[in-house]
C-alpha positions in Angstrom: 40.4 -16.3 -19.0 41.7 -14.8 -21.4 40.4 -15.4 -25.2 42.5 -12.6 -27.6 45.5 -12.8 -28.8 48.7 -11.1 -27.1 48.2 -7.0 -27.6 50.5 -4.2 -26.9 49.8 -2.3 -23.7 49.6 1.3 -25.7 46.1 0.0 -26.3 44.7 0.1 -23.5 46.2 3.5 -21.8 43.2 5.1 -22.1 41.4 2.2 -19.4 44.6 1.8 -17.4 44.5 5.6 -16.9 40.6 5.3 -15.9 41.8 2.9 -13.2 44.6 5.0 -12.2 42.2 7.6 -11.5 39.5 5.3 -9.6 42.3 3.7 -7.4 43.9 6.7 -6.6 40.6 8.6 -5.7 40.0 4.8 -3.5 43.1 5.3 -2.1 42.4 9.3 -0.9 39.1 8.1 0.5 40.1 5.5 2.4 43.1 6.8 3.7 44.9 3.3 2.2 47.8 4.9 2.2 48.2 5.8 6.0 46.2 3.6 8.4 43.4 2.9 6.9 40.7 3.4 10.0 37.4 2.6 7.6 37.2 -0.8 6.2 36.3 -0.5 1.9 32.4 -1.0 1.6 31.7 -4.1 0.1 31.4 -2.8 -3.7 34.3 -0.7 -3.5 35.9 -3.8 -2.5 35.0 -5.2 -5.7 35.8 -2.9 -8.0 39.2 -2.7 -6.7 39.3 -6.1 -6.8 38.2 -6.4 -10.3 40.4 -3.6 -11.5 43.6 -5.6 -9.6 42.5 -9.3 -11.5 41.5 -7.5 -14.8 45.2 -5.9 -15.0 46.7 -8.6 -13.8 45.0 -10.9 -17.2 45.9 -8.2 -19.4 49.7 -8.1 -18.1 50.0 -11.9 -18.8 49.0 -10.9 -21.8 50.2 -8.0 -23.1 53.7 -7.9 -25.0 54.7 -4.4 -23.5 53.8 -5.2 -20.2 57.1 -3.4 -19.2 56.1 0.0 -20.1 53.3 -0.6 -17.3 54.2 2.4 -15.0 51.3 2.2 -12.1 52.8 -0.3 -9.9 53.5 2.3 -7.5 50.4 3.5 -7.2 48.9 -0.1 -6.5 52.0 -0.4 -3.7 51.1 2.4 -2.0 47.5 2.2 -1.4 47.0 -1.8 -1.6 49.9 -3.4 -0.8 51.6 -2.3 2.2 
């Protein structure tokens, strides 16, 4: 739930960036984006799933959720 006020995006770049980096570096370790042979341990599992609802809540409620440019890298290591 969210309890703020629509922001803009720009505020957060610095956090979406952190999660760019986490995700991708899940992504490399898993293989995610081939055929992934090892199954996510249970906390990485998680945090990717946190990371996925958190940006989801702050893209219902952001006003510049347009300039959000990651969705490629969530569609290539979570998607497919």
């Amino acid at each position: 739930m969210w309890l703020w006020p629509r922001c803009e995006l720009m505020v957060w770049y610095s956090v979406l960036d952190r999660f760019d980096d986490i995700l991708a570096q899940m992504i490399k370790d898993y293989h995610s984006d081939d055929l992934q042979m090892t199954p996510f341990t249970p906390s990485d599992k998680e945090l990717i799933m946190q990371i996925l609802r958190f940006e989801r809540m702050l893209l219902d409620n952001s006003t510049t959720r347009k300039l959000f440019n990651s969705y490629d890298v969530r569609k290539r290591g979570f998607c497919d």
